[in-house]
Each structure stands twice: as structure tokens, then as C-alpha cells.
Kinemage of the C-alpha trace (Angstrom):
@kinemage 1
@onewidth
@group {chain A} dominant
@subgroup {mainchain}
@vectorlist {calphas} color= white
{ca unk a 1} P -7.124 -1.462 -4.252
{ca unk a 2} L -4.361 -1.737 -6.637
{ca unk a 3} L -6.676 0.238 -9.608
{ca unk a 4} L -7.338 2.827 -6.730
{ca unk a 5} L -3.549 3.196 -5.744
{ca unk a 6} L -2.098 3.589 -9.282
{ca unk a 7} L -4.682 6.773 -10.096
{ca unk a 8} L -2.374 8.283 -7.115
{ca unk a 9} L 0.906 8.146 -9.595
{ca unk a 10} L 1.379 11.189 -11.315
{ca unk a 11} L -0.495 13.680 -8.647
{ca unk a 12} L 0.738 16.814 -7.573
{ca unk a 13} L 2.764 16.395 -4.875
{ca unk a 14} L 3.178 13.231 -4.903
{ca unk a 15} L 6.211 11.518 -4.576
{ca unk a 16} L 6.943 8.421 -7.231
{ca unk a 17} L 6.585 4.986 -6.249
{ca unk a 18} L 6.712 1.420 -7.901
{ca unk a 19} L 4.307 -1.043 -6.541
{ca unk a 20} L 5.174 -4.625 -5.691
{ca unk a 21} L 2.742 -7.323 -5.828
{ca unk a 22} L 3.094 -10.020 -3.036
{ca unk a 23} L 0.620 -12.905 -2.718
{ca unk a 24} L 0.086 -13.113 1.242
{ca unk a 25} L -0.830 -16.589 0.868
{ca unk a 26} L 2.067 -17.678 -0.428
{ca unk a 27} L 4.079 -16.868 2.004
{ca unk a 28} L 3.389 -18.184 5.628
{ca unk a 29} L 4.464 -15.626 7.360
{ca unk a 30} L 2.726 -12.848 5.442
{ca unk a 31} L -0.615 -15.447 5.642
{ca unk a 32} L -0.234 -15.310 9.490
{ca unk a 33} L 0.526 -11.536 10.343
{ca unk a 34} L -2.155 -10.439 7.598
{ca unk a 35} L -4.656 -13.282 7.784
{ca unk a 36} L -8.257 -11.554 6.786
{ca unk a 37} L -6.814 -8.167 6.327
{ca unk a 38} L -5.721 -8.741 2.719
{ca unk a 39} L -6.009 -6.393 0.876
{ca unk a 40} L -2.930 -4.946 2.059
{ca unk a 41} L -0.888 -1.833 1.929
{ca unk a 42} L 2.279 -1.270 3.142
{ca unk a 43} L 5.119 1.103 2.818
{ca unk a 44} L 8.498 -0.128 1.946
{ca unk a 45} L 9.380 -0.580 5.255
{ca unk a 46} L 6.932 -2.976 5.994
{ca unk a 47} L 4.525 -0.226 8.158
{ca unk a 48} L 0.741 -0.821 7.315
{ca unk a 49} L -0.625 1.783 5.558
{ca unk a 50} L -4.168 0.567 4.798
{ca unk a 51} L -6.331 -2.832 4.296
{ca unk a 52} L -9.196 -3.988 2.320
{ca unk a 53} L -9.779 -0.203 0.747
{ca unk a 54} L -7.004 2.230 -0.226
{ca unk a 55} L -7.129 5.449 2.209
{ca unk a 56} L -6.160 7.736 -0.427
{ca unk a 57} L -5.866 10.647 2.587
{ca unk a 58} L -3.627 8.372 4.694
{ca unk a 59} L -1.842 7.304 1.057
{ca unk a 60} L -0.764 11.010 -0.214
{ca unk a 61} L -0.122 12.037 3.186
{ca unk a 62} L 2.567 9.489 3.267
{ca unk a 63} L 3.531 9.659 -0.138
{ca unk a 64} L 3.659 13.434 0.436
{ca unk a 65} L 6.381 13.111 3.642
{ca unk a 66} L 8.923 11.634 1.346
{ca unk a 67} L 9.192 14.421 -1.292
């Protein structure tokens, strides 16, 4: 997912974003609310945006609302 989400930077648009790499199952919390839906993608705000494959759609539409 993350190869898929970075080929989104640059788009027309698109709004920037940095990407932060968590490890779910280091975290207990994150292990218990995400469990088998890792891969994970969520917005700075801790919405979920999409799991196991990147919605690209769902991705620019977001990306899109904050330009």
C-alpha cells in the first residue's frame, strides 16, 4: 500500500502530504482497534481511509477536499 500511496504525491490536484509509518503491533491499542485490518490508512485525524489495498478514488477524493 505504501508503494501505491506515494505514486499519488505529485498529482494534479492533489494536495501534499507526508506519510507516517506506525507499526500497529507495537502499540496495543492500535493492535486492538486494527487487529486483521492492517494494512491501514488513515488521515491525520485518525479517520480510516482504507485497509489492506489503497482506494486511490477514496484517497484523491480526500486528498482533493483539503486543497
Amino acid at each position: 500500500m505504501l508503494a501505491a500511496l506515494q505514486t499519488l504525491r505529485g498529482e494534479p490536484g492533489v494536495a501534499f502530504f507526508d506519510i507516517d509509518v506506525v507499526d500497529v503491533d507495537a502499540d496495543p491499542a492500535l493492535e486492538a482497534k486494527y487487529n486483521e485490518l492492517v494494512p491501514v490508512l488513515v488521515d491525520v485525524e485518525g479517520h480510516e481511509l482504507c485497509h489492506y489495498f489503497l482506494d486511490a478514488a477514496k484517497v484523491r477524493e480526500y486528498l482533493g477536499s483539503l486543497g
